[in-house]
N, C-alpha and C positions, 0 to 999 in steps of 0.2 A: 543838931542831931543829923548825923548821916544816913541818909534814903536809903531803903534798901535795897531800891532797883536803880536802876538808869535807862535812859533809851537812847541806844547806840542809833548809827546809821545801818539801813536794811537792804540798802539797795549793793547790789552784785555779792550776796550772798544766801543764795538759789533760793530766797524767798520768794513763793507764787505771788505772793502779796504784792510786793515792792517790785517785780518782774514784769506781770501779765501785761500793763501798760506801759508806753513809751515816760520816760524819765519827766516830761514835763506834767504829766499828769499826777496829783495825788491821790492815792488808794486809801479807801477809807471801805473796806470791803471784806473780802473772807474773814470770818471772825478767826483770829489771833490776835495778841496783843505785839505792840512795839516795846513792852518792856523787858529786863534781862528777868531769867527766874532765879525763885530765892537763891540766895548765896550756899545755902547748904543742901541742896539740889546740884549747883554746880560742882562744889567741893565733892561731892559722893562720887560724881560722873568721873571728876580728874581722879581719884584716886581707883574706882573701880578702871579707869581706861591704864594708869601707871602697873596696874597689874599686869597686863599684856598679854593676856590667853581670855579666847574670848568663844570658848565652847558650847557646845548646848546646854541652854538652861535648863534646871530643873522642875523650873516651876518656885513659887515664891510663898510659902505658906506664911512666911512672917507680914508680908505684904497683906494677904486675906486675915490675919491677925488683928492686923490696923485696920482693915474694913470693918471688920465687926464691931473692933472698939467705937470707931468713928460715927457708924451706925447710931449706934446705943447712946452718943454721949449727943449729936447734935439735933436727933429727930426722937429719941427714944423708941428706937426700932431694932426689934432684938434679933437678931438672924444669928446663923451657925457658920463653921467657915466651907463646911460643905454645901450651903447655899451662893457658895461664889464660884464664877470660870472667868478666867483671866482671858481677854480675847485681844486681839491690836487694835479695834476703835467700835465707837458706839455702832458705827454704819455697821459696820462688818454685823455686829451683833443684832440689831434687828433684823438684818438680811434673813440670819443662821436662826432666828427664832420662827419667823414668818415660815422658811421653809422646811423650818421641823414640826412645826405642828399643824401645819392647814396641809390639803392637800390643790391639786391644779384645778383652777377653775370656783375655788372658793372666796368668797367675801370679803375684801377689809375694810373697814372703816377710814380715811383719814379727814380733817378738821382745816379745810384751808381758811386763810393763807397756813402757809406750814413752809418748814424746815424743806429745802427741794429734793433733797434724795429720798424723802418719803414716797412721792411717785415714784420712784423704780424699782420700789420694793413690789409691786404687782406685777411686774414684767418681767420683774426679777426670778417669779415663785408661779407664776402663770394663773395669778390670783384677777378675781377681776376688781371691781374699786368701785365704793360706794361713799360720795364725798358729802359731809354736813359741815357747807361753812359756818363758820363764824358770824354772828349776828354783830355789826359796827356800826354804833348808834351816831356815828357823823362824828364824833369828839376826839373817836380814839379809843374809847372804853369798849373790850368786845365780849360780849357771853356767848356761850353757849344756846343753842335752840332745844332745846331739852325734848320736845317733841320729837321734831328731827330727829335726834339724834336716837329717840328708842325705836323708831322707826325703822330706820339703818340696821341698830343691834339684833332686831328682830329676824334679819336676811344674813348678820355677819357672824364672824364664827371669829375676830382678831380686833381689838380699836385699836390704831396708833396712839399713843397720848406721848404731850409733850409738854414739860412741866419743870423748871419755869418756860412758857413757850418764847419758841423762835420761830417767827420774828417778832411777837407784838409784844414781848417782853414782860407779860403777864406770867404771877403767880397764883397759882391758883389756894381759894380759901378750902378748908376743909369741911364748909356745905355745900362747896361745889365738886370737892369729893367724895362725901358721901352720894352726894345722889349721882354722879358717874357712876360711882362702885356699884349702888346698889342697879342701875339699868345694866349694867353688866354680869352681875348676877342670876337677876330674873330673867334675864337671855340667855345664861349659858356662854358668856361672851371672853376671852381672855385678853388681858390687857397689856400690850407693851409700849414700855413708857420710856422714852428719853429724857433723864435726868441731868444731863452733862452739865449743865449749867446751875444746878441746885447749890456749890458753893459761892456763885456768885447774887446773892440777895442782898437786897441794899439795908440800911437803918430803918427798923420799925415793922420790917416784913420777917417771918418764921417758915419757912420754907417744910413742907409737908410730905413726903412721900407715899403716893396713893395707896402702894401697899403694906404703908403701915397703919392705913384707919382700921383693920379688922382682920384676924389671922383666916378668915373666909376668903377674903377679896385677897390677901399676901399668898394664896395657894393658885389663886387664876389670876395674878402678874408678873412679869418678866420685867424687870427694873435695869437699866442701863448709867451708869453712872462713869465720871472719868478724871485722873486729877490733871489733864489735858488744860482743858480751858482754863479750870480754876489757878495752873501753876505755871500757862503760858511752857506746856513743854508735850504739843501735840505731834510735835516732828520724831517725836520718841514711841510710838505705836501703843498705846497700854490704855487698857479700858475693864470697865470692871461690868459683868454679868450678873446679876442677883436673883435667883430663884429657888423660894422654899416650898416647891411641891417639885418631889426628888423625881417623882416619875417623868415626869415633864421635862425636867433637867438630864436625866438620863437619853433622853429621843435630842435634847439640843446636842447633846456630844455625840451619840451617835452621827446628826446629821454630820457635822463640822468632819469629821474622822477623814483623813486624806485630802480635806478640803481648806481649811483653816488650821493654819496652826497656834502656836502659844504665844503669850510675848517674849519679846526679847530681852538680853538681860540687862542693858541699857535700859530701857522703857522699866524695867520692875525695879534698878538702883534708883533712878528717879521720882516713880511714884512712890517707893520706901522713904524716900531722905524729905519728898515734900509734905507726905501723910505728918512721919513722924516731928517736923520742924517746919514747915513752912507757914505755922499761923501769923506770928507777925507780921512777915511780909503780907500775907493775904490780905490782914484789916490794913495797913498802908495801900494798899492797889488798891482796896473797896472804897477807903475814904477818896483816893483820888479819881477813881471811875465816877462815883455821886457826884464830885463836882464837874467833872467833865458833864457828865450828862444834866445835871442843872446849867451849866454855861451852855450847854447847845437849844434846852429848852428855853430859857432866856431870849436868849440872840433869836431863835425861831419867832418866838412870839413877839420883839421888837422891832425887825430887823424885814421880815418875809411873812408879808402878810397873807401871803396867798398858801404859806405852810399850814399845817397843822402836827400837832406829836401830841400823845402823850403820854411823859414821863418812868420809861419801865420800872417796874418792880424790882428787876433781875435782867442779868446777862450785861453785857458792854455794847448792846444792840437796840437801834430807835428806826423807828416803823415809821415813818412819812410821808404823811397824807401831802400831796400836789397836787390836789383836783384843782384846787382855788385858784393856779396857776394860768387857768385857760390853754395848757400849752397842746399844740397840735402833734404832738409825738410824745414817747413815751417820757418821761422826768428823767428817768437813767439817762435816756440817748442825748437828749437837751443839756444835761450837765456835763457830761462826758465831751460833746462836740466845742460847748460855747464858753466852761468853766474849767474844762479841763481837771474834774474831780473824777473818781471812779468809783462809783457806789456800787450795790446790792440792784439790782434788776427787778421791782416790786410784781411784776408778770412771773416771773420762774414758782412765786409761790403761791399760785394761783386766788383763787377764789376774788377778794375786789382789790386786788395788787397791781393791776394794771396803774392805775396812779401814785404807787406808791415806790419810794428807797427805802432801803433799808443802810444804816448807815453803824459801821463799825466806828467807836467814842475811845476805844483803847488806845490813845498815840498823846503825843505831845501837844500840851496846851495851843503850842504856837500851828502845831500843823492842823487842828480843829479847826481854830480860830481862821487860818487863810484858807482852809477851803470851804467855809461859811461865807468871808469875803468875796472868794470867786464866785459862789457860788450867786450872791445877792447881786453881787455890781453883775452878773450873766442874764439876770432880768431886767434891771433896768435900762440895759441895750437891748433888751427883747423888743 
């Protein structure tokens, strides 16, 4: 049976990815994948490109079409299609929530370690910043401080949420959504949530969207979704805005007006042809990502003793603990100098990152595998 992707060569073609580092280095970093996207994602693109006018779009109703349906069929989450704004990426879109509804000098909540551009969303809105990390019980496995965190809610008026989270690649259960929602509630608190990663859940996990425990808490969340990650076609600008409390939704358009504009039509033929056909190929990339990520947790706990992971739920992103290491400088800078690999920076997403990478799994068997190599024989010359 014929693959439905492949993984071409990336380098000299203006991939940040395969760019940012000098050639002998491997990039195992910005989350994208190495692989091509579905075949009928591409065939959409050549055929919408062979038409050759390529004017202001109109906006893509058939597109929020397949939202809703998509909704409905994989979380049973019934939204309308005027709960949707097409915007060019999830960033954009929290930016444009934060600073439509808070005003300067008000509260946010975020949860480190976390996603990095989640800090510049206060600096961004003149917001100030109220952080509740993550409680990481040494293994890998991190919860929530539930205290903490009503605590927080009590002085905030915004929670960041991130779900499945990046970096630690947790999904969250839906009793650790309910009792979010309901601290959220009882405070008065509105939720925006970074879903982008929600089609990537591995076997045995059911992925939850917070605003869909209760049509209470779906009126004070602001849902961010994208078929970006999930279909490897982030270089296309398209992202999806979800929020069914219309007032609310009204103040985010307002803000955006002269500021942001819509997607392009590129970005909506892409996410159209991937909604409506890209699921084969999807569960092909999932079956191969799980094994990617069990060969890297493998080799981890064989191979590097001084690692630690463990095993995400979600995303093509693994969280690595290198305390064990002893090493006197950060793990990024150590592997980057002595292995010549290019991870994820475990400091940019603050909270107890400083010891950690974070390491993109989406590429080629053989390119995992030799920068796990480098990465092992770089200690034992330590």
């Amino acid at each position: 049976m014929t693959r439905l992707f492949t993984i071409p060569e990336r380098r000299h073609t203006d991939s940040i990815k395969w760019k940012y580092y000098p050639e002998d280095v491997l990039p195992l970093w910005v989350a994208d994948m190495d692989f091509t996207s579905p075949p009928e994602v591409l065939q959409a693109l050549q055929e919408r490109v062979q038409h050759g006018v390529f004017g202001y779009g109109g906006g893509s109703n058939e597109l929020s079409e397949l939202v809703v349906e998509r909704m409905e069929r994989l979380y049973r989450w019934k939204i309308a299609t005027e709960d949707i704004l097409l915007t060019p990426g999830v960033i954009t879109g929290f930016n444009l929530t934060c600073q439509a509804i808070t005003k300067p000098g008000d509260p946010l909540v975020i949860q480190p370690p976390i996603y990095p551009p989640f800090f510049g969303i206060t600096a961004n809105a003149g917001l100030s910043e109220i952080q509740c990390p993550l409680d990481n019980d040494g293994s890998g496995n991190y919860e929530i401080d539930f205290d903490l965190l009503e605590n927080a809610l009590k002085k905030s008026k915004v929670l960041m949420f991130c779900n499945p989270h990046n970096p630690i690649g947790k999904d969250y259960s839906r009793t650790e959504l309910e009792r979010i929602a309901q601290l959220c509630l009882r405070n008065d608190v509105f939720i925006c949530s970074d879903e982008i990663h929600s089609d990537l859940v591995y076997k045995g996990r059911q992925h939850i969207p917070i605003a869909s425990i209760n049509p209470e808490i779906g009126q004070r969340t602001i849902t961010l979704i994208a078929p970006s990650k999930t279909f490897n076609i982030a270089g296309l600008d398209c992202a999806i805005l979800i929020c069914q409390n219309h007032q609310l939704m009204e103040q985010i358009k307002k803000a955006r007006r002269g500021i942001v504009g819509g997607v392009n039509v590129l970005g909506a033929t892409a996410a159209n042809a991937a909604y409506q056909y890209g699921q084969p190929w999807l569960d092909e990339v999932l079956k191969f990502l799980q094994e990617n990520r069990d060969f890297l947790w493998q080799y981890v706990k064989e191979n590097i003793p001084g690692i630690t992971m463990r095993p995400p739920d979600a995303t093509y992103l693994a969280w690595l603990n290198c305390n064990g290491l002893g090493l006197q400088q950060e793990p990024y800078d150590f592997f980057l100098q002595n292995a010549k690999v290019g991870f994820n920076k475990g400091s940019e997403f603050g909270g107890d990152g400083k010891t950690f990478i974070r390491v993109n799994y989406a590429c080629a068997r053989e390119t995992l595998a030799e920068a796990l190599n480098r990465v092992s024989t770089s200690l034992i010359k330590k």
